[in-house]
C-alpha positions in Angstrom: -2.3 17.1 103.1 -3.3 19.7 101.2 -3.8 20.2 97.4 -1.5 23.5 98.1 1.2 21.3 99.9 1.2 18.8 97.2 1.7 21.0 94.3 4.8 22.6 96.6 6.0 18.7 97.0 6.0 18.4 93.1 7.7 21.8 92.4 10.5 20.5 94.9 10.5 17.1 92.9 12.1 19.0 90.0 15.9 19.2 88.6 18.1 20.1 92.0 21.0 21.9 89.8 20.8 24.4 86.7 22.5 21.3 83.9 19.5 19.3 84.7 16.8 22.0 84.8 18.2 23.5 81.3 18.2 19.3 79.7 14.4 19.5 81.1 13.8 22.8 79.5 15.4 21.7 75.8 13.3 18.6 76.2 10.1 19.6 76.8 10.2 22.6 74.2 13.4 21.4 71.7 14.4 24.6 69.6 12.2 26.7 71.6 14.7 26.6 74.7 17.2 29.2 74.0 14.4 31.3 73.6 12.6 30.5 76.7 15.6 30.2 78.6 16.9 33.9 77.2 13.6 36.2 77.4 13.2 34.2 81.3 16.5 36.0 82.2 17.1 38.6 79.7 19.7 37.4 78.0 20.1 36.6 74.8 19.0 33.8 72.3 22.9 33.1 72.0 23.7 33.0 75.3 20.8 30.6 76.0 22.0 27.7 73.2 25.3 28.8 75.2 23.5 27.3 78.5 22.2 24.3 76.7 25.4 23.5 74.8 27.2 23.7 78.3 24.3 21.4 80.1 24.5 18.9 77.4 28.0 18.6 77.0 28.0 19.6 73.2 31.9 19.8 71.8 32.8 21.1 68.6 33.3 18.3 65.7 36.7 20.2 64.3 38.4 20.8 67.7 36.6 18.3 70.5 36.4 20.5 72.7 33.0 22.5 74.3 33.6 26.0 72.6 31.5 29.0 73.2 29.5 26.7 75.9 29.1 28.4 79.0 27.1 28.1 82.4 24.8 30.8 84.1 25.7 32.8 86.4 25.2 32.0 90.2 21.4 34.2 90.6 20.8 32.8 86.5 21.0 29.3 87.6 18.4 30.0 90.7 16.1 31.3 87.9 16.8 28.3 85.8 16.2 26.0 88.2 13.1 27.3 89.9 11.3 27.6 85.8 12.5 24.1 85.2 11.4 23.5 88.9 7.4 25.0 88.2 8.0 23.4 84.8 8.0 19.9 86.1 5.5 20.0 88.3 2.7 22.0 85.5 4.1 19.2 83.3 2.9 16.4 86.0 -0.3 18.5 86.4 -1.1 18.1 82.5 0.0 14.2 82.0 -2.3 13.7 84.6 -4.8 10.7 83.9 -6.2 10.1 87.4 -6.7 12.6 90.9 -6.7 10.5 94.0 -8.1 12.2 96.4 -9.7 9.2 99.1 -12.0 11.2 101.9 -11.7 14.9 101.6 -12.9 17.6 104.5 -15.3 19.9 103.0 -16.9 23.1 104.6 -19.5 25.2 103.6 -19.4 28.0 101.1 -22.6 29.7 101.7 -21.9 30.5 105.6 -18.2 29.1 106.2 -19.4 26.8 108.8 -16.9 23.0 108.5 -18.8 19.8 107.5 -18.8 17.6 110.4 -18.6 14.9 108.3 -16.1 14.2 105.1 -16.8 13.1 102.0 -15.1 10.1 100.5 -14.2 11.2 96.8 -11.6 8.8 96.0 -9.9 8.1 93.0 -11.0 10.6 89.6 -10.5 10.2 86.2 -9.4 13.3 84.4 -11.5 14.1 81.6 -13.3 16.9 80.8 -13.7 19.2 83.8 -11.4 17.9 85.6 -9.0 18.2 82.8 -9.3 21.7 81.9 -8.8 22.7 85.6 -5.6 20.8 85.8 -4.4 22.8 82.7 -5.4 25.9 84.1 -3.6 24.6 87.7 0.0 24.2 85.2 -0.3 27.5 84.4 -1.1 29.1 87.6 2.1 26.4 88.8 4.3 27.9 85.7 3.6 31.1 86.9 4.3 30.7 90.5 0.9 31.3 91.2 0.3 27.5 93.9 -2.5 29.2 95.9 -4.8 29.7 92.9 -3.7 26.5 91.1 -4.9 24.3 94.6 -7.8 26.4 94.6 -8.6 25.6 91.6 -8.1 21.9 91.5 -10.0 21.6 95.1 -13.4 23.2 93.1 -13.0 20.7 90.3 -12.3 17.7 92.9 -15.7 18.9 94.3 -17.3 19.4 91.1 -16.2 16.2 89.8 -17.4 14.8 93.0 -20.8 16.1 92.5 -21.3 14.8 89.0 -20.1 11.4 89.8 -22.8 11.1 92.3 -25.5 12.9 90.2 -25.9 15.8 92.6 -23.8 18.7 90.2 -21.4 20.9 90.4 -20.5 20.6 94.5 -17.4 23.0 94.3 -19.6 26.1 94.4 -21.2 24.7 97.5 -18.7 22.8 99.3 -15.0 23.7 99.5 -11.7 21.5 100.6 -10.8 22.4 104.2 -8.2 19.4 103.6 -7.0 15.6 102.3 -6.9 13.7 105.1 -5.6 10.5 103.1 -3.5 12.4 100.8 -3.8 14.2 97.5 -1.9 13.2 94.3 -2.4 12.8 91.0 -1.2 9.6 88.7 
């Protein structure tokens, strides 16, 4: 598996329907979220605490009943759910506290040529490096961008690699052809 297939898995891991993805939206960034959700989709900060009232099943006190709460439109709630969706999966990226990545096929950056042989990397801890790659790899996820984010998390895989074994920084030398064992991160 790759790195690039993983971080598709996780996006797909994410809310299925627009209530949930708007509840995951107001709880990772509380009164934030009508913002977000609005300037997302154009609308307006109104209509997004309309979204959130709606997806949390808010009523009035004085009447018991939802008023002015209302749901997204059909294409909104595809653009809900796909933010809450990259959401999820850059929020996994960040909590991160270990990369398991067991034997890993590497080829050769300097003439392209694949390693005979793979390297067993195994289990990482995220710290340093490491850590500020998976960062970057949220954003790049936030943004849509899961090409750049594998890319990126494949170098620092090597990198950290390289350091463990007090040979360096190995992800401007070697690069990840692919994760035989699997890929994840804890």
């Amino acid at each position: 598996m790759s790195s690039e297939r993983y971080i598709r898995g996780l996006v797909n891991e994410g809310p299925q329907d627009w209530g949930a993805a708007v509840r995951l939206i107001h709880a990772e960034y509380g009164k934030k979220a009508a913002d977000i959700l609005a300037s997302a989709l154009g609308k307006s900060r109104r209509t997004g605490e309309r979204w959130i009232a709606k997806a949390e099943g808010k009523v009035n006190p004085k009447t018991g009943r939802e008023s002015q709460a209302s749901e997204p439109k059909p294409m909104a709630q595809v653009g809900v759910v796909e933010a809450a969706k990259r959401l999820y999966a850059a929020k996994k990226l960040r909590t991160a506290q270990t990369v398991n990545a067991g034997a890993v096929a590497v080829y050769s950056k300097s003439d392209g040529t694949r390693d005979a042989r793979t390297r067993n990397v195994g289990a990482l801890g995220v710290s340093g490096d490491l850590k500020a790659a998976l960062d970057a790899a949220a954003n790049d996820v936030q943004a849509g961008n899961y090409s750049d984010a594998a890319d990126r998390i494949d170098h620092a895989v090597m990198d950290a690699y390289g350091e463990r074994g007090g040979v360096g920084d190995l992800g401007d030398t070697l690069g990840v052809v692919d994760y035989p064992d699997g890929f994840s991160v804890e």
